[in-house]
C-alpha positions, 0 to 999 in steps of 0.5 A, a space after each residue: 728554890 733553895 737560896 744559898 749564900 756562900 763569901 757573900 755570893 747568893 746562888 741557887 742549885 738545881 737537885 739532881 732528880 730533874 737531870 733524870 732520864 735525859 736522851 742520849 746523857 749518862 755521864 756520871 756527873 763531877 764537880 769542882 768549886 771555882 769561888 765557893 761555886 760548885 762547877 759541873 763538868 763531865 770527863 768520860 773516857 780512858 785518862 790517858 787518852 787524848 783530851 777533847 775539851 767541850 766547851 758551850 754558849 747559851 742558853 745550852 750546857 754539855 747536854 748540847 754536846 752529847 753525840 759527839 761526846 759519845 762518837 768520840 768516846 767510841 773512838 777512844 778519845 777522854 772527853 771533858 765537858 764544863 757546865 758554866 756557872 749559872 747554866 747546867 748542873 753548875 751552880 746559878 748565881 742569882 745576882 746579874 752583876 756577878 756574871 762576866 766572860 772574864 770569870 767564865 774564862 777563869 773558870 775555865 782555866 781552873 778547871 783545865 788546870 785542876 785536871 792538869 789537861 795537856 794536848 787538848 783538842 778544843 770544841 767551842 761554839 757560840 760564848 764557848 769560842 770567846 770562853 775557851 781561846 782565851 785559854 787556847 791563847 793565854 796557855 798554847 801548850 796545852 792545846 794541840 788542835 782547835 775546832 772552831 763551830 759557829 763563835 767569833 772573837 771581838 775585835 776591830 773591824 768586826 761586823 756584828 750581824 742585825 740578828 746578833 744586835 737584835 738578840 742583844 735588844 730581845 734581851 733587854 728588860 723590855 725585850 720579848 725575851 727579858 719579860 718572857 723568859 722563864 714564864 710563860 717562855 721558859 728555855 727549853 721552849 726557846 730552843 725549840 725555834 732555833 732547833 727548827 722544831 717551831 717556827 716563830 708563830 708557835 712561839 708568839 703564841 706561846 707568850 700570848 697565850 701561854 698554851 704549849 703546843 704538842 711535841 712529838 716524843 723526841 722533840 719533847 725529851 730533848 725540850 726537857 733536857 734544856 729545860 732541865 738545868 732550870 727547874 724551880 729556879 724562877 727569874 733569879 736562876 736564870 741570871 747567867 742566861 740573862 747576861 750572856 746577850 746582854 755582854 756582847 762587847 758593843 753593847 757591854 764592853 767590861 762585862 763582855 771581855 772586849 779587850 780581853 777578847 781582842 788580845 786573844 784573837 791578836 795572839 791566836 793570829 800566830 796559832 801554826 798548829 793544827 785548826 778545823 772551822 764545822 760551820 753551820 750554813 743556815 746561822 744568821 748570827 755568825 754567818 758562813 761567810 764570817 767563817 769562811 773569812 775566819 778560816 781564810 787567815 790561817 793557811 793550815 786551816 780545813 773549813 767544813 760547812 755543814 750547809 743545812 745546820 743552824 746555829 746549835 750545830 752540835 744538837 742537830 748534827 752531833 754525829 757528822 760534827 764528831 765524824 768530820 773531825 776523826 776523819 781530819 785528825 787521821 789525816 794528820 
């Protein structure tokens, strides 16, 4: 692991060669510093075209995105896909306390705002949903239409599920996964269990016994592309994905952004142009009801589930997310 200090600020910085070969993922990789950090994004795809903007939550990073990145480009679209500090080709800061949704926010806003993107289509899942609409509502005329998959916003009276508080307890230093990720549970394993490709036994063994079951080929080329981002970092390079779950505002106010992201939902309460809910039936964390509820307070709104998809919907149903959405923009 090669430690970097950079303004005081320690990180740590994957090399290019463990991104090689991953399935479906020849975006030529570009960069921006956001406070002295190196910050990837992909930005495939006509400059003046129309601007779909891609953002994602955890543990994943623009790998997640890839066929509907590729669906899109086919159709003509610009796609821009940031990588969040401390996930991806992104630089890992390695200090926990340095991680927030309000500088995951700013680094956002300065990405947009340093490739000047306008009339922006936003794709956002999981902490990619709270990340982007804090942008969407802070500079509203920059967007032009928001496909919302899978997130939420805090705000008052928002139910919290038993599967999201238990992720939260899971991460905690005692939690199962807080002492057992990245050994011997490092994330690409992980994924394997909500990606439907182990069920929860093979993953006990795992911790247990430290043995890795086998994998078909594909299983493993995708295992390895959310493994990739980690490769060598140990503990200290998983800290992003470590305060994720833990900034969940009912646990983590400050760091979650709680009333950041309850002036965000209050704004976007206004949004008149067009929005798209693609859900994925099968996700305990944010449920098909919560969606359908989402959805409900907006008369313009289209709500499409995609009932056999989990929670990382854009991995398992990629190309039906890209084609429900090019079917309801040519509607438009």
């Amino acid at each position: 692991m090669n430690l970097t200090t950079r303004d005081g600020v320690p990180f740590v910085r994957t090399p290019e060669e463990a991104f090689a070969d991953l399935p479906d993922y020849p975006f030529a990789p570009r960069w921006r510093e956001f406070q002295g950090l190196r910050m990837h994004y992909v930005d495939e795809g006509p400059r003046d075209a129309p601007v779909v903007l891609l953002t994602h939550g955890m543990p994943t990073w623009s790998f997640l995105n890839r066929r509907i990145i590729r669906r899109l480009l086919s159709a003509g679209y610009r796609c821009v896909a940031p990588d969040c500090i401390g996930f991806g080709k992104s630089d890992k800061v390695i200090d926990d306390g340095w991680y927030s949704i309000e500088r995951h926010a700013a680094a956002h806003r300065a990405l947009v705002e340093a490739l000047d993107l306008t009339s922006i289509t936003l794709f956002c899942q999981d902490w990619g949903g709270p990340i982007g609409l804090i942008h969407a509502a802070a500079e509203p005329d920059r967007y032009r239409r928001l496909v919302i998959m899978n997130t939420w916003l805090h705000h008052d009276g928002y139910a919290y599920t038993d599967a999201l508080r238990n992720w939260n307890a899971q991460w905690k230093p005692d939690g199962l996964f807080g002492k057992n990720i990245p050994e011997p549970l490092s994330i690409g394993w992980f994924m394997m269990l909500p990606l439907g490709v182990m069920k929860p036994p093979q993953l006990f063994g795992i911790v247990q016994s430290g043995a890795h079951p086998a994998l078909a080929p594909d299983e493993e080329r995708i295992r390895r592309g959310y493994d990739a981002p980690f490769t060598g970092l140990g503990f200290a390079g998983h800290a992003g994905v470590r305060r994720f779950p833990l900034s969940l505002p009912f646990d983590n106010p400050a760091g979650g952004a709680a009333a950041l992201q309850q002036a965000t939902w209050d704004a976007l309460r206004g949004w008149e142009k067009p929005v798209g809910f693609i859900w994925g039936g099968t996700d305990a964390v944010f449920t098909e009801a919560w969606g359908r509820q989402w959805a409900g307070l907006y008369p313009q709104a289209s709500f499409d589930l995609l009932p056999d998809a989990g929670h990382f919907l854009q991995e398992t149903h990629g190309a039906s997310i890209a084609e429900l959405f090019l079917e309801r923009a040519a509607r438009r």
